[in-house]
C-alpha positions, -999 to +999 in steps of 0.1 A: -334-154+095-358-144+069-354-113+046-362-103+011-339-092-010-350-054-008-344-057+027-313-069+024-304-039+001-320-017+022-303-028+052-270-028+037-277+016+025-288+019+060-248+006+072-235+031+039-230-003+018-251+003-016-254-035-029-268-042-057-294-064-067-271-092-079-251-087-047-281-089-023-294-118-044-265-136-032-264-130+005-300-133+001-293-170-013-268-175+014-286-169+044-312-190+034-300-218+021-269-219+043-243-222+019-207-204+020-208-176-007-178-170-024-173-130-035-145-123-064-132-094-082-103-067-083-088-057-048-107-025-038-149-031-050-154-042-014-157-078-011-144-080+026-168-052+037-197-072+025-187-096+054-183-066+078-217-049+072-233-084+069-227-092+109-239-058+118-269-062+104-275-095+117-263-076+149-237-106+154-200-113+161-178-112+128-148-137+129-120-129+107-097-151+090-068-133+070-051-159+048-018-161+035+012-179+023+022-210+046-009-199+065-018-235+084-036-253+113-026-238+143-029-205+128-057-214+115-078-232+144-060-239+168-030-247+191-021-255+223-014-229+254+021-244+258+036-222+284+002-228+305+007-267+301+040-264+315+031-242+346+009-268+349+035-297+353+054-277+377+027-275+399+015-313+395+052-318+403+049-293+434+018-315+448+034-345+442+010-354+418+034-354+388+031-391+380-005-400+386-018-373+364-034-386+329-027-367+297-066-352+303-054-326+331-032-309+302-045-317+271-082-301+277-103-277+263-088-253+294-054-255+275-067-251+241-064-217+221-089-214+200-077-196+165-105-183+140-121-212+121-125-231+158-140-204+172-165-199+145-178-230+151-182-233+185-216-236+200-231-204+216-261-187+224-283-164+193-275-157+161-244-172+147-207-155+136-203-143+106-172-160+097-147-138+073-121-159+056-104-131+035-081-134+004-084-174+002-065-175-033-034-165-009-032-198+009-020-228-005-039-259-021-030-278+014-050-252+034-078-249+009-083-286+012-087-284+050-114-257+045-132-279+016-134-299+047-142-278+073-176-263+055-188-294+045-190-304+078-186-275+106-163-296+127-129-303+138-111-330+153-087-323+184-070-358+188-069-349+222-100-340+231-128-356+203-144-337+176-159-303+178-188-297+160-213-269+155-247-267+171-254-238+147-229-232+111-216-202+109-228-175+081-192-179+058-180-157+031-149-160+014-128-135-008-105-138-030-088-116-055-080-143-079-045-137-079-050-176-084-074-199-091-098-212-066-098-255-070-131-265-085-140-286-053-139-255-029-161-231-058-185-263-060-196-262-018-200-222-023-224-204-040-206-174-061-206-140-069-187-116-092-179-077-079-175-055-104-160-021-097-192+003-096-206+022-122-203+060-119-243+062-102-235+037-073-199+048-070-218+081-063-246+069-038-216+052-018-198+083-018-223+105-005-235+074+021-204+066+033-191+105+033-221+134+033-199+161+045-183+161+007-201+185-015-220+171-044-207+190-070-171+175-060-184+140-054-195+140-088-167+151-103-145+128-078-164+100-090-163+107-125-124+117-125-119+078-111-141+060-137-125+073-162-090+067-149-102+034-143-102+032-183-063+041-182-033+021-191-021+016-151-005-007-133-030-007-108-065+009-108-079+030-078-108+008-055-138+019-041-116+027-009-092+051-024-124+069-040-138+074-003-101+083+005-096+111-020-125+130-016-120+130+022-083+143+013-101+170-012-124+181+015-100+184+044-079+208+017-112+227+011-116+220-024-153+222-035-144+215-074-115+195-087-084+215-101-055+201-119-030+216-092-048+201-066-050+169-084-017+165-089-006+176-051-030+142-046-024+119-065-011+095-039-041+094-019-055+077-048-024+059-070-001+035-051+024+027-078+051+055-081+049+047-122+009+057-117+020+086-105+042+101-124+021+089-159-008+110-146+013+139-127+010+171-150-006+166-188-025+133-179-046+148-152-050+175-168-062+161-201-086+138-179-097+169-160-108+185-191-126+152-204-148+152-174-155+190-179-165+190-210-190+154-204 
């Protein structure tokens, strides 16, 4: 697939996903050269979505892989239908045939179940998966050396069966909130991008993309409420997501301006830490309220 990078911008507005030119310089670099693009930053700027608007605009399947601790192979991969393999041996054993059958007629690619990463690389038809592997810097260094050597070379070995390999790589992005850091071998096969949270005229155009049934006048002041709070001593800032969240709490209430009651009454659509909270409950909404007003 060949795009420019305006197209790829453009056709990431057109799924309510304002990129910007940074951003769509990457995918841009990824889809051509072919290369896994790593996406870092906060939790909440919208690194996973970039994988979910990317396969609808290459109209393909996306393939998500959510990583964790102790996440392994036959999460990962895959694993073998065990209660199929053994309905199987009862009925060799029914036939008879118990004893003359090879290790083929239950270790085959009709027993296999086929986890994420397997799937991904399987060979099909059209344009190939986007494959998501999301919050990376959860797994462990084991795991991340497996995938080191999965995307250098699309393929997996079943000892059973032979290797697997793709006809076709799949388009791979992978996120990570760098609650750790990534090994330098992994970072080295992937090109790399940095998200920043927004600023306050792209938080706006995502707002009124992603929701234009909020009034502008409130999406304005939604947006600039957040970027300021954003600036606040908390334990934990409010995304992208809770900014799309809170306005479409403000509208459902019928608010078409903020207000400090109404504020307050919301605050956990948009804080998630009970400390948040109650530091901004009262004086400290208020105070940023009036900031806002008078900018």
């Amino acid at each position: 697939m060949t795009r420019t990078i305006e197209e790829i911008q453009a056709s990431f507005a057109a799924e309510g996903y304002i990129a910007d030119r940074e951003l769509a310089t990457a995918v841009f670099l990824m889809l051509t050269l072919g290369r896994p693009l790593l996406l870092e930053g906060e939790a909440g700027v919208g690194k996973t979505e970039v994988g979910r608007v990317l396969a609808r605009v290459l109209g393909t399947e996306l393939i998500r892989l959510q990583c964790y601790e102790g996440i392994d192979v036959s999460t990962a991969v895959y694993e073998w239908d065990y209660p199929r393999q053994m309905l199987e041996i009862r009925l060799l054993e029914a036939r008879g045939e118990a004893r003359t059958a090879a290790t083929k007629d239950i270790f085959s690619e009709e027993f296999l179940l086929r986890r994420p990463l397997l799937r991904a690389i399987e060979p099909r038809e059209g344009e190939p998966p986007v494959l998501l592997i999301d919050e990376v810097d959860r797994a462990d260094e084991e795991f991340e050396a497996f995938l080191l050597e999965l995307l250098s070379d699309f393929a997996v070995t079943v000892p059973e069966i032979g290797t697997l390999r793709a006809t076709r790589p799949p388009r791979v992005i992978l996120t990570s909130n760098r609650t750790r850091e990534i090994h330098d071998a992994l970072k080295r096969r992937c090109l790399y991008q940095w998200i920043e949270y927004p600023t306050a005229e792209r938080e706006l155009a995502i707002l009124l993309a992603r929701q234009p049934e909020v009034s502008r006048v409130l999406a304005g002041e939604v947006v600039r409420f957040i970027q300021r709070l954003r600036q606040a001593d908390l334990t934990k800032v409010p995304g992208i997501a809770e900014t799309l969240d809170w306005a479409a709490a403000l509208t459902a209430l019928g608010a078409q301006r903020l207000e400090s009651g109404l504020v307050d009454d919301t605050l956990g659509v948009l804080l998630k830490y009970q400390e948040d909270v109650s530091a901004m409950k009262g004086g400290g909404a208020r105070t940023l309220l009036a900031e806002i007003r008078a900018s």
